[in-house]
C-alpha positions in Angstrom: -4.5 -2.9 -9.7 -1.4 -1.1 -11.3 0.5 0.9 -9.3 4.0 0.8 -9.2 3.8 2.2 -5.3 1.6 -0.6 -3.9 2.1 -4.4 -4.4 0.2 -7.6 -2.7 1.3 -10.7 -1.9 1.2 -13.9 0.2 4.2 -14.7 2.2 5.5 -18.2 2.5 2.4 -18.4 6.1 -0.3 -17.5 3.7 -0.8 -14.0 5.1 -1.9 -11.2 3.0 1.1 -8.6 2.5 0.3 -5.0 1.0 3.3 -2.8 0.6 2.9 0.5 0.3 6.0 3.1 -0.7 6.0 6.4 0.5 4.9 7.3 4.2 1.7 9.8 2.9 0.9 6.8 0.3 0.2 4.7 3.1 -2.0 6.8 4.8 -4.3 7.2 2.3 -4.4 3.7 1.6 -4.3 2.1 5.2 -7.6 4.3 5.6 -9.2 3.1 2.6 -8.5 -0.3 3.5 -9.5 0.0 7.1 -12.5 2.9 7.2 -14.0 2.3 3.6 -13.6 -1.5 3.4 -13.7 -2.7 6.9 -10.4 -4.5 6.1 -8.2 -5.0 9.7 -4.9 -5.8 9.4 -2.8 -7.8 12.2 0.4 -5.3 12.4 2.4 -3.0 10.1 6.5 -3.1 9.6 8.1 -0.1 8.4 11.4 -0.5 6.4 13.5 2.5 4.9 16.9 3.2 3.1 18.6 6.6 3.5 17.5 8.7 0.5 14.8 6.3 -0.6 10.6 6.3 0.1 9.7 4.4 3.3 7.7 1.1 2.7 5.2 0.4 4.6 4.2 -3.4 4.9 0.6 -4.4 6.6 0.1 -7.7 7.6 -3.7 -9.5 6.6 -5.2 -12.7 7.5 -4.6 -14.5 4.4 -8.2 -15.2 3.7 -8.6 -11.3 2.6 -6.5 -11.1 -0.2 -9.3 -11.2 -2.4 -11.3 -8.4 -0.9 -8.3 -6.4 -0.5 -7.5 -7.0 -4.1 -10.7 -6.4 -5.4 -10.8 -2.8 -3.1 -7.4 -1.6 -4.7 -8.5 -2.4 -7.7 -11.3 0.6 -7.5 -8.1 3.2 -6.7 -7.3 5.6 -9.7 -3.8 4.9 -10.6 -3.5 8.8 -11.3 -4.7 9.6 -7.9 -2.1 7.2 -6.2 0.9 8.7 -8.2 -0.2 12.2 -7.5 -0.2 11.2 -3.6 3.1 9.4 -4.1 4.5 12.6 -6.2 3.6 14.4 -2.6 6.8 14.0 -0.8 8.9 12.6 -3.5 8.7 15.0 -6.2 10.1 13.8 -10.0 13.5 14.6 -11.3 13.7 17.6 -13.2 14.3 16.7 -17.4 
C-alpha cells in the first residue's frame, strides 16, 4: 500500500503496528480494519505534537500483518489523501 499517512510495522515483540496520521484518517481506517475485515486489535496509543496531525498507533497480534497488509492494500490512495486533506488542508502555492 502507498500512503504516506498510514505505515505498518513489527515492533522489536513481533506485534503488528499500523500508524495512522490524522485523527478522521484513523477512523475510517480503524473501521475498515475492524467492521470490513474482522481484524481486532489489542489497544491503540495516541501520540501528538502541537501544530502537527495526531498519530494514531493500533496494536495487532503479530500473526495478522499479512491480512492487514493485504486489506490496506485494497484502499485507494486518492481516497486516503482526500480523508487526510479533511482536517489538514494543503498550503496555499
Amino acid at each position: 500500500m502507498k500512503s504516506p499517512h498510514i505505515r505498518t510495522t513489527l515492533n522489536e515483540l513481533g506485534q503488528a503496528l499500523v500508524r495512522v496520521e490524522d485523527d478522521e484518517l484513523f477512523d475510517f481506517v480503524e473501521d475498515y480494519l475492524v467492521e470490513e475485515h474482522d481484524l481486532d486489535y489489542m489497544f491503540v496509543q495516541a501520540h501528538s505534537k502541537p501544530g502537527c496531525p495526531t498519530w494514531h498507533t493500533m496494536t495487532f497480534d503479530g500473526g495478522l500483518m499479512a491480512q492487514i497488509q493485504a486489506a490496506l492494500s485494497l484502499l485507494d490512495a486518492k481516497r486516503l489523501h482526500d480523508i487526510f486533506l479533511l482536517n489538514n488542508p494543503a498550503p496555499r502555492a
